[in-house]
RODO-2510 file (C-alpha; in nm, 4 decimals, decimal comma):
residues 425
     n   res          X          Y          Z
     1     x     3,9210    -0,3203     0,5599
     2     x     3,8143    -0,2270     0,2034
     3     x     3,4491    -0,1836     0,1794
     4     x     3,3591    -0,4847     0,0020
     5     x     3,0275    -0,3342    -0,2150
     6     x     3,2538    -0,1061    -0,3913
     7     x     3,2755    -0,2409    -0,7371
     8     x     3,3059    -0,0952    -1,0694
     9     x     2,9351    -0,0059    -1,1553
    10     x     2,9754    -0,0926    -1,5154
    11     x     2,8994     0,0916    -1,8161
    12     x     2,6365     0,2624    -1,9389
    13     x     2,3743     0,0792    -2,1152
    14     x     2,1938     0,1011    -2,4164
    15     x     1,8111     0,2003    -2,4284
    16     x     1,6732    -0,0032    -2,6988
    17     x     1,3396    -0,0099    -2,5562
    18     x     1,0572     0,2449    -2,4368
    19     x     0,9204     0,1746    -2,1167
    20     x     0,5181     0,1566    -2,1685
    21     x     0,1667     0,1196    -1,9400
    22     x     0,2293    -0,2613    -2,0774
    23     x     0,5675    -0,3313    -1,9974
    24     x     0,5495    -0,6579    -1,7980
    25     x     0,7944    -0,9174    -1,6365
    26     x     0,8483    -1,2719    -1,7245
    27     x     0,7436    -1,5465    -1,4390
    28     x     0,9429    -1,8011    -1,3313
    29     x     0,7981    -2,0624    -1,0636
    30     x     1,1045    -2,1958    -0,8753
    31     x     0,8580    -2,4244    -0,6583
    32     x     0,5248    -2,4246    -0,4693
    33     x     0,6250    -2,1980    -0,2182
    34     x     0,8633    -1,9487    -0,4555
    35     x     0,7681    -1,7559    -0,7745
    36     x     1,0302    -1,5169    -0,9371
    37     x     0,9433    -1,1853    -1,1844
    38     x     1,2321    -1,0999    -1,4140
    39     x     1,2376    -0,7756    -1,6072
    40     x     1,5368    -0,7143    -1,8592
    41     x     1,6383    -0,3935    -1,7787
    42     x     1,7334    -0,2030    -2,1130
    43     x     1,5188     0,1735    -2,1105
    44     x     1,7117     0,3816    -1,8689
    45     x     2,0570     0,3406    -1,9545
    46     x     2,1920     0,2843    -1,5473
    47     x     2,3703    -0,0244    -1,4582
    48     x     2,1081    -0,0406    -1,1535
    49     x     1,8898    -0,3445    -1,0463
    50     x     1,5582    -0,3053    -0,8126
    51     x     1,4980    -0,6312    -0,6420
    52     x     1,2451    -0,7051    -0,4070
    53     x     1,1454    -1,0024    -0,1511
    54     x     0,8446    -1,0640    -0,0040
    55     x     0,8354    -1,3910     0,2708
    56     x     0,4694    -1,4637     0,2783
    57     x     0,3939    -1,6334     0,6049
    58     x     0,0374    -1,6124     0,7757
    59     x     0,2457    -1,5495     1,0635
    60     x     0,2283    -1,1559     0,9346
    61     x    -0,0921    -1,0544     1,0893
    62     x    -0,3059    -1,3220     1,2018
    63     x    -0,3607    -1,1411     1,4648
    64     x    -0,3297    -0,8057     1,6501
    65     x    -0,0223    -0,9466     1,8372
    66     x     0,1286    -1,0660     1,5140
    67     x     0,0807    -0,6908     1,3439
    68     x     0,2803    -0,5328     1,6041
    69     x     0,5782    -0,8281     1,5866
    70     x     0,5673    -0,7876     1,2214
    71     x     0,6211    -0,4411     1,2863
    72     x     0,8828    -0,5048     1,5254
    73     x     1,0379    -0,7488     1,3591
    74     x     1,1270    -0,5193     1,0222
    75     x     1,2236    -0,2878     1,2312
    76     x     1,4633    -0,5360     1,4100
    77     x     1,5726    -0,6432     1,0431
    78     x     1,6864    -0,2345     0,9955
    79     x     1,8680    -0,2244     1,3169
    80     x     2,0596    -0,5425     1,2372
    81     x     2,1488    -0,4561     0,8884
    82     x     2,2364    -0,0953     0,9548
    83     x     2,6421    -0,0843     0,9470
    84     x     2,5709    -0,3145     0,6395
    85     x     2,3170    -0,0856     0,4979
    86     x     2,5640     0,2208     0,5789
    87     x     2,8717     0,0108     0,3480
    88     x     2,6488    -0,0085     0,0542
    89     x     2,4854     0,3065     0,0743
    90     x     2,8909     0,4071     0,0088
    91     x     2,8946     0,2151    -0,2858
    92     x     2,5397     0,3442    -0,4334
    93     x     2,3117     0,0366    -0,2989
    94     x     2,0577    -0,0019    -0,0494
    95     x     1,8349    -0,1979     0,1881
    96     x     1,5705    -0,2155     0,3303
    97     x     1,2692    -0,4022     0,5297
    98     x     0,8777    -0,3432     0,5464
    99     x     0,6491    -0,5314     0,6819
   100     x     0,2978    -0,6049     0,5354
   101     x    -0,0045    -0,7888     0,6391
   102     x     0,0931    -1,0681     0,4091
   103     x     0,4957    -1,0739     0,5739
   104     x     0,7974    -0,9091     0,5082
   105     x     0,9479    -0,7026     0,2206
   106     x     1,3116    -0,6948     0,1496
   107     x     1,3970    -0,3993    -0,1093
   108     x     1,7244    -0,3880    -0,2665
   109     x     1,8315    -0,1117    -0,5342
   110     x     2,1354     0,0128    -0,6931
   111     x     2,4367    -0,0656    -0,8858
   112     x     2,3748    -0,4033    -0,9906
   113     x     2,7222    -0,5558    -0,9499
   114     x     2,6877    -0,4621    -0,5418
   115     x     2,2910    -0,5350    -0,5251
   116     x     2,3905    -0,8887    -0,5881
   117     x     2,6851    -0,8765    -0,3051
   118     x     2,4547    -0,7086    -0,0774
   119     x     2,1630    -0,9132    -0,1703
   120     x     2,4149    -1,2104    -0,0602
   121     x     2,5333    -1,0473     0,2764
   122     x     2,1736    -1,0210     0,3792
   123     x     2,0250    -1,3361     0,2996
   124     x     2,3185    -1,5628     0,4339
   125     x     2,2969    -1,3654     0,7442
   126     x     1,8834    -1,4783     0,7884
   127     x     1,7563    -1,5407     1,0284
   128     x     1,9169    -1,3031     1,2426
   129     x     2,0217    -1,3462     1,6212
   130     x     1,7564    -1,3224     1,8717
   131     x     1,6967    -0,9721     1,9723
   132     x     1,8912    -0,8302     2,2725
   133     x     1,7593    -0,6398     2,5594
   134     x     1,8894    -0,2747     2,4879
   135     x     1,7831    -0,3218     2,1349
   136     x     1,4125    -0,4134     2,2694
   137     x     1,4510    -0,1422     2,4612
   138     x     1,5025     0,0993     2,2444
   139     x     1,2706    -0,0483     1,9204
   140     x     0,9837    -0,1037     2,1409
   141     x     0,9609     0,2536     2,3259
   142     x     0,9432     0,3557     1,9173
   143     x     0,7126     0,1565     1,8794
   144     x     0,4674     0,2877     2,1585
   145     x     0,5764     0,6551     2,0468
   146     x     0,4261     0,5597     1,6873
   147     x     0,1168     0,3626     1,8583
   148     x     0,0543     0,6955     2,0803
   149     x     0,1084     0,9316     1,7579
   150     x    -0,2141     0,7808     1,5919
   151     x    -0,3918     0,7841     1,8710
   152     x    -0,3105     1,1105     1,8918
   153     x    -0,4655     1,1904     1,5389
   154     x    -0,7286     1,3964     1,3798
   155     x    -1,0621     1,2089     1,4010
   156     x    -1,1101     1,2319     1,0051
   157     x    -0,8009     1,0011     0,9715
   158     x    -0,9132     0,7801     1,2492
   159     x    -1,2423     0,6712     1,1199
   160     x    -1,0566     0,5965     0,7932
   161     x    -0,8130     0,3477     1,0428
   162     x    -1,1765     0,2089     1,1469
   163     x    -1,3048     0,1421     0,7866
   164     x    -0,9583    -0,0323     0,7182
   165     x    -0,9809    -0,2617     1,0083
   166     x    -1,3423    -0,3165     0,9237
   167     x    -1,2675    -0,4376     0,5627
   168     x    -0,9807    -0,5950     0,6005
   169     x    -0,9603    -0,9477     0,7769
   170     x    -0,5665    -0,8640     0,8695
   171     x    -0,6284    -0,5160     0,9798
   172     x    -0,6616    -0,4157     1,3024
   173     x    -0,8327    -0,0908     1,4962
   174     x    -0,6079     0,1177     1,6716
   175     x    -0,7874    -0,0279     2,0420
   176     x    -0,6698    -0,3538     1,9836
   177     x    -0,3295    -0,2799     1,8324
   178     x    -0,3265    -0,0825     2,1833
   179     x    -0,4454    -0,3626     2,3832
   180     x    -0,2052    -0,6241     2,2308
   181     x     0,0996    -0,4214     2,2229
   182     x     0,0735    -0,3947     2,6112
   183     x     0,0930    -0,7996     2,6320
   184     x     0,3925    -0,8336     2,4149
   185     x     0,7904    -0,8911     2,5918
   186     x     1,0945    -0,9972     2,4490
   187     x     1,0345    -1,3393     2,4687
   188     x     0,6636    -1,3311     2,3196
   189     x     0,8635    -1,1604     2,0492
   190     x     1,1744    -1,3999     2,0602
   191     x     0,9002    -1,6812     1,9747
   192     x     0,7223    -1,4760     1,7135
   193     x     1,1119    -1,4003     1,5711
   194     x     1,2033    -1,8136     1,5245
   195     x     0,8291    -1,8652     1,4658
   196     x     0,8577    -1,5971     1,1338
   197     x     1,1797    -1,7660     0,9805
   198     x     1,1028    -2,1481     0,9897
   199     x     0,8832    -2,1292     0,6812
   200     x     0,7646    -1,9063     0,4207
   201     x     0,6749    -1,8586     0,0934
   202     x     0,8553    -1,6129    -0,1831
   203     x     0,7713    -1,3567    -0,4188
   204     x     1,0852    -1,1832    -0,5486
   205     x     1,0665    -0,9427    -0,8443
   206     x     1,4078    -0,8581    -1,0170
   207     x     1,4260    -0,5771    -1,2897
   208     x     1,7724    -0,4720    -1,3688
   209     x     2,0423    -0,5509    -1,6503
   210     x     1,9849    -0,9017    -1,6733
   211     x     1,8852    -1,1498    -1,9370
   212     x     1,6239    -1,4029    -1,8342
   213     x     1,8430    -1,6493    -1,7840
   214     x     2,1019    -1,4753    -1,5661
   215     x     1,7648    -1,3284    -1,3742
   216     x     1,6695    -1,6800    -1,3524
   217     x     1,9335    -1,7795    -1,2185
   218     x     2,0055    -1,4940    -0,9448
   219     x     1,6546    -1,5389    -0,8338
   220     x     1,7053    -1,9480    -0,7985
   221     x     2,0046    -1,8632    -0,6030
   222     x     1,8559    -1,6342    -0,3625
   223     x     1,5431    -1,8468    -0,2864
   224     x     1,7815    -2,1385    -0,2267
   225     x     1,8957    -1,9362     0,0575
   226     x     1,5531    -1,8056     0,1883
   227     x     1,3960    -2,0680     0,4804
   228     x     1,1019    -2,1824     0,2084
   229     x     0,8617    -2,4190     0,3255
   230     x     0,6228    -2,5565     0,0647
   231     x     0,3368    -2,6653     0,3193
   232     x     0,3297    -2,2756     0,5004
   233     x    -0,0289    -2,2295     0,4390
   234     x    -0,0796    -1,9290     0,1298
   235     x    -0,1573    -1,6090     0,3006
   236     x    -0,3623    -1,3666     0,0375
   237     x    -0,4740    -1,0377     0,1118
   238     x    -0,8374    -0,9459     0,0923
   239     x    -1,0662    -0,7188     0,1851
   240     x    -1,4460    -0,8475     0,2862
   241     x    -1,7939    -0,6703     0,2538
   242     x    -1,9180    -0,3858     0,4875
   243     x    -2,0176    -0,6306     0,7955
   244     x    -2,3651    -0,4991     1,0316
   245     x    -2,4300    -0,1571     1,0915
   246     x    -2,3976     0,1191     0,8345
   247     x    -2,4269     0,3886     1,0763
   248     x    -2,1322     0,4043     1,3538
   249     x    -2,0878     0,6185     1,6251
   250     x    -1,7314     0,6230     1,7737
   251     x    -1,5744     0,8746     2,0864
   252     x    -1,1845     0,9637     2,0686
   253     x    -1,0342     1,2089     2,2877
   254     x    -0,9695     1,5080     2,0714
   255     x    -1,1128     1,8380     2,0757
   256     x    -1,3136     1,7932     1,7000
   257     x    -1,5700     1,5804     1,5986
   258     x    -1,5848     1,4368     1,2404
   259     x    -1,7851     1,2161     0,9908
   260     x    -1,7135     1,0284     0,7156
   261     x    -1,9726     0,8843     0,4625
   262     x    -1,8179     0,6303     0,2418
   263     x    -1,9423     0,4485    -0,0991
   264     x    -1,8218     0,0898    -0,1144
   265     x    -1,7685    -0,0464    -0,4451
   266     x    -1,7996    -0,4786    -0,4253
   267     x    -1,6601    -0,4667    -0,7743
   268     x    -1,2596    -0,4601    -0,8009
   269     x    -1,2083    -0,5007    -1,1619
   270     x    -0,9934    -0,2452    -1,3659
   271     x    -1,3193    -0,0199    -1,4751
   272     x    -1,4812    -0,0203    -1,1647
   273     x    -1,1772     0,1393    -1,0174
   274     x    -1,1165     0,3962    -1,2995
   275     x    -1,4457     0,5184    -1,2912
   276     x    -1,4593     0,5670    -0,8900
   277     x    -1,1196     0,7771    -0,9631
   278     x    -1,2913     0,9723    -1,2036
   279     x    -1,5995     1,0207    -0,9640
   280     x    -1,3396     1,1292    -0,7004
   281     x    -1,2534     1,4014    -0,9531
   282     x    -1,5477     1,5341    -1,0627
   283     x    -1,7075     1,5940    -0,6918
   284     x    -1,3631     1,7196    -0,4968
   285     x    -1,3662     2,0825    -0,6162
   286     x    -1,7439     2,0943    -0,5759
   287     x    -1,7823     1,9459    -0,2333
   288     x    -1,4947     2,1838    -0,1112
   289     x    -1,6475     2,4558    -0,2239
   290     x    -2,0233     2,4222    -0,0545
   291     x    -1,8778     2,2605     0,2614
   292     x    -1,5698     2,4548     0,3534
   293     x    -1,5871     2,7686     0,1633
   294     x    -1,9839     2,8022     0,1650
   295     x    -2,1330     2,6522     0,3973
   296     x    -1,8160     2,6839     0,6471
   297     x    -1,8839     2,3202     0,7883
   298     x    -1,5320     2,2231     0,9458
   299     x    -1,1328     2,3828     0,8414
   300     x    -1,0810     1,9681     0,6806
   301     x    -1,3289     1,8658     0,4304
   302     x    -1,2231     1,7163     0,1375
   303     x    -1,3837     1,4251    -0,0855
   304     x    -1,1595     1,1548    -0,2613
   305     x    -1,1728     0,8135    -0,4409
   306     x    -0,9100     0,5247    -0,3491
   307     x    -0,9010     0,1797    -0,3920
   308     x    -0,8453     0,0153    -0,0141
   309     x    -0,6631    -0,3221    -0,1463
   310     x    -0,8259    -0,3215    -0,4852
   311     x    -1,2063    -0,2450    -0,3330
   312     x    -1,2896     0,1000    -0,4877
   313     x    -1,4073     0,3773    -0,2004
   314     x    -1,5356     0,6810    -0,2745
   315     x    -1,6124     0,8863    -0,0049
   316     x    -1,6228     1,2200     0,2084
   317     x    -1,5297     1,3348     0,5241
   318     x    -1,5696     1,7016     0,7474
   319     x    -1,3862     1,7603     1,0676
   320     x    -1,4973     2,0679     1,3026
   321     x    -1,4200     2,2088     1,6371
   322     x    -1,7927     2,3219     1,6526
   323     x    -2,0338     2,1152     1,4214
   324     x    -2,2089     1,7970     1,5517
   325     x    -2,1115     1,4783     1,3619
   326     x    -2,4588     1,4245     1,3055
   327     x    -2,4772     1,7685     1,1295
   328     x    -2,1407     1,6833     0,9208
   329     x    -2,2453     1,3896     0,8235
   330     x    -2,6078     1,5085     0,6408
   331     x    -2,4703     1,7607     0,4832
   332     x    -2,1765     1,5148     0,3078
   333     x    -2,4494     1,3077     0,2429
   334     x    -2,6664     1,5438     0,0599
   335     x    -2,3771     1,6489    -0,1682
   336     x    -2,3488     1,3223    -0,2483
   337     x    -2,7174     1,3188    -0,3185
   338     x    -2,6541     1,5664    -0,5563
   339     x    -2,4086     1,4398    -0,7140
   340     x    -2,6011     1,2440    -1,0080
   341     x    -2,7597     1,5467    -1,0798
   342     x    -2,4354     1,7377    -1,1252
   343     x    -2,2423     1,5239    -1,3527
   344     x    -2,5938     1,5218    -1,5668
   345     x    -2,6076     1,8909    -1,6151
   346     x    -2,2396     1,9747    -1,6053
   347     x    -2,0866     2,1057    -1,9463
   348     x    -1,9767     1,7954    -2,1594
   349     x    -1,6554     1,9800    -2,2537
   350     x    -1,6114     2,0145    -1,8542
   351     x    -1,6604     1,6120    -1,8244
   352     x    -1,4420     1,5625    -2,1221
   353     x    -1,1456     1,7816    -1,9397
   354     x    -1,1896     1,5188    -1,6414
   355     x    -1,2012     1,2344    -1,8282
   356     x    -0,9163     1,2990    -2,0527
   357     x    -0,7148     1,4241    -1,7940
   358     x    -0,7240     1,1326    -1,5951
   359     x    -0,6707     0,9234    -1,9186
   360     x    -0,3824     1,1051    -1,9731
   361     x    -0,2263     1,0175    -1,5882
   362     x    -0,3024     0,6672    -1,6602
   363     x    -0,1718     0,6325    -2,0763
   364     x     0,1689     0,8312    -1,9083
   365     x     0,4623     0,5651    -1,8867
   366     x     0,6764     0,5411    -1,5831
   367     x     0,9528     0,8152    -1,6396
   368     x     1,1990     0,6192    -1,4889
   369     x     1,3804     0,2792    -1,3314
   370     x     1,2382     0,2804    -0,9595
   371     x     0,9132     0,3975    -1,1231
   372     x     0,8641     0,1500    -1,3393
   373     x     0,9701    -0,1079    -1,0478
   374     x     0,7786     0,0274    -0,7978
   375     x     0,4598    -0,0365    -1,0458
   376     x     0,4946    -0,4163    -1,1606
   377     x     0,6009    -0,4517    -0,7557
   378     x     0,2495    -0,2591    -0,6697
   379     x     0,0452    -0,4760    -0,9306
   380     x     0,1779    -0,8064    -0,7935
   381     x     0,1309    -0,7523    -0,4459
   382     x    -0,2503    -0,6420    -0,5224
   383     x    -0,2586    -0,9323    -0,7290
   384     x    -0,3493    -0,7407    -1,0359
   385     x    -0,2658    -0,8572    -1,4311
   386     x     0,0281    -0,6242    -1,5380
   387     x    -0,1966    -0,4947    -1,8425
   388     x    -0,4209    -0,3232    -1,5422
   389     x    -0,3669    -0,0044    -1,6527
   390     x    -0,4287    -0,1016    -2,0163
   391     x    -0,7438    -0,1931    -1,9127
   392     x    -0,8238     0,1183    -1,7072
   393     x    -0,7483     0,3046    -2,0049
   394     x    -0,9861     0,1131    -2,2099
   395     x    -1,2863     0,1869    -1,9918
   396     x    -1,2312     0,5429    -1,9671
   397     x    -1,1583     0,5538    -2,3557
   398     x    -1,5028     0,4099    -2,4058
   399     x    -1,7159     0,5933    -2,1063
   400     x    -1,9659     0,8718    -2,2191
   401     x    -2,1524     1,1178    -2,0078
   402     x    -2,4781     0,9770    -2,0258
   403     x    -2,2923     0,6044    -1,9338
   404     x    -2,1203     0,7682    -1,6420
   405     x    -2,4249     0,9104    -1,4931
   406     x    -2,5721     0,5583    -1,5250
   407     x    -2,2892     0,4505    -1,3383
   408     x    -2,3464     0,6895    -1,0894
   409     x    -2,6915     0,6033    -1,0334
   410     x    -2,6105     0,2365    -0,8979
   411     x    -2,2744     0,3758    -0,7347
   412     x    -2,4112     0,6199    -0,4871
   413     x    -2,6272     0,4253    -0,2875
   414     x    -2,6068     0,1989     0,0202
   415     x    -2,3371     0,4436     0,2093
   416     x    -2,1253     0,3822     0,5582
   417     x    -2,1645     0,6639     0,7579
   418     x    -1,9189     0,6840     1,0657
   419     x    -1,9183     0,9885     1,3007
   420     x    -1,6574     1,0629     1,5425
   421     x    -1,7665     1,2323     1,8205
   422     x    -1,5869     1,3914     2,1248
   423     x    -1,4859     1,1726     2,3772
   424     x    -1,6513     1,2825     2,7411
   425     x    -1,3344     1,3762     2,9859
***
């Protein structure tokens, strides 16, 4: 049989616009439970849509259980789809699903005239059959391969697992994803399967050669096809404050020992997470230096600033065969100790280099179609205003030296410190 996604990808299309940190979508709210995100697609010249589909349900990780069958389930969603997926990959589309601790992500991109066939195909076909036994089989032994994997890991990466299960109410430490995975068969997970598809809410997020209207109107026709349920209580994605102790001990089974001390911003506005980027910056080379290449401390030391959800974290971390955690984790501490002092005395042409630099990341447009995408996708899960980076930008226009050690003085204090120490045999 012909391969039915084949179609004539249409022509070339004109660029009339520049894509720009402020390019945003238009929203469309389709009902309580579904909210559409339509972006014109006219600054790369492809015929190519990105679409994406996330069913909200609190189903996603309400619990440890529920992580893993999330897990399972997207996986399940692959398996199913995958002669599908292997037809449209033929004719320049694809698929895919990922869970999340909010639900399920559906990702579609490619030539738009088979997106929308394939988008069709995939939809219609929801939800899918209950899972058979080989196919458990087989998707759950994965499953305890990638569960045994990062328990398998280095201790500096674990302790960042334990922070993210610590902070975030639907994030779980790798014990009791352990622990529940055990308790889960094919019928737990038939349940969980019916249980996921009999009501969610939708985001979707369209940006390809559309107008608004024709957007529109793909998106109402998808979510007319989606299992929507207007009373599925709204799931949103947080992360909490640093709960009891602020010094943890914790034994893995791994020949190093590690610690981790870790600066928890409670702000999670635009500047607050600029300037823990650029704080990130200024004390990586320097903490490398006196920890690794000084001081010798441990082969993995690094220090780095993320934002975990949109909570800025700006921490450090050493991991040794030979030093004691409790040793690692005084000297991070006293770099960090230091670092006021640093930033205060440093060159202002060697601040300005940082500064600029990273305003120069930031003021750089996306460079192309799944960039750009990927972006207002990123900004509406994290539940940030599309203009975030505009008003990033702004703060590190504006910051000074002398305002930035300021900062500093009421960022580094209060810090976690977690130490991972060798597990006795």
């Amino acid at each position: 049989a012909p391969n039915p996604f084949i179609q004539d990808p249409g022509k070339p299309i004109a660029n009339t616009r520049k894509a720009t940190i402020e390019t945003q979508p238009r929203t469309v709210y389709f009902s309580d439970s579904a909210v559409g995100y339509i972006l014109t697609e006219n600054r790369y010249s492809q015929p190519r849509s990105d679409l994406y589909i996330r069913l909200r349900t609190p189903l996603a990780a309400s619990s440890p259980e529920a992580s893993i069958m999330s897990d399972l389930l997207a996986d399940t969603l692959n398996e199913y789809f995958n002669s599908l997926s292997y037809e449209a990959a033929l004719a320049g589309v694809g698929f895919s699903a990922q869970s999340s601790q909010s639900g399920m992500t559906l990702q579609f991109s490619g030539y738009h005239n088979s997106l929308t066939l394939l988008v069709d195909s995939v939809l219609r076909a929801l939800p899918i059959p209950l899972i058979d036994e080989p196919t458990w089989t087989r998707l759950r032994q994965l499953k305890a391969q990638q569960l045994a994997r990062v328990q398998a890991q280095r201790p500096s990466s674990r302790l960042f697992d334990e922070v993210t299960a610590e902070l975030m109410p639907f994030a779980y430490a790798q014990s009791e994803l352990n622990d529940a995975f055990t308790a889960i068969d094919r019928s737990t997970f038939h349940q969980y399967q019916k249980a996921f598809f009999s009501g969610v809410h939708a985001e979707m997020f369209l940006h390809g050669p559309v107008s608004r209207s024709e957007g529109e109107e793909l998106l109402a026709s998808w979510a007319n096809m989606l299992p929507l349920d207007d009373n599925t209580p709204v799931v949103e994605v947080a992360t909490n404050a640093w709960p009891g102790d602020r010094i943890r001990s914790y034994a893995y089974a791994h020949p190093d020992q590690a610690a981790s001390v870790l600066y928890i911003d409670q702000r999670t506005d635009p500047g607050s997470r600029i300037l823990n980027q650029l704080a990130g910056n200024l004390i990586e080379a320097p903490f490398y230096t006196r920890l690794r290449t000084e001081k010798q401390l441990g082969y993995i030391t690094f220090a780095t600033a993320f934002p975990l959800y949109n909570t800025p974290i700006l921490t450090g971390a050493v991991q040794s065969p030979t030093a004691n955690p409790d040793e690692l984790a005084a000297a991070i501490q006293q770099e960090f100790d230091s670092f006021v002092d640093m930033v205060k005395s440093m060159p202002n042409e060697q601040f300005e280099s940082q500064r600029l630099s990273l305003l120069d990341q930031l003021l750089n447009p996306p460079s192309t179609q799944s960039e750009l995408s990927n972006a207002i996708w990123s900004a509406i899960g994290l539940r940030r205003p599309f203009s975030d980076r505009m008003m990033q930008a702004q703060t590190l226009e504006a910051i000074t030296q002398e305002q930035f050690v300021e900062y500093l003085k009421q960022r580094i204090q209060n810090p976690v410190v977690l130490k991972a120490f060798r597990a006795a045999d």
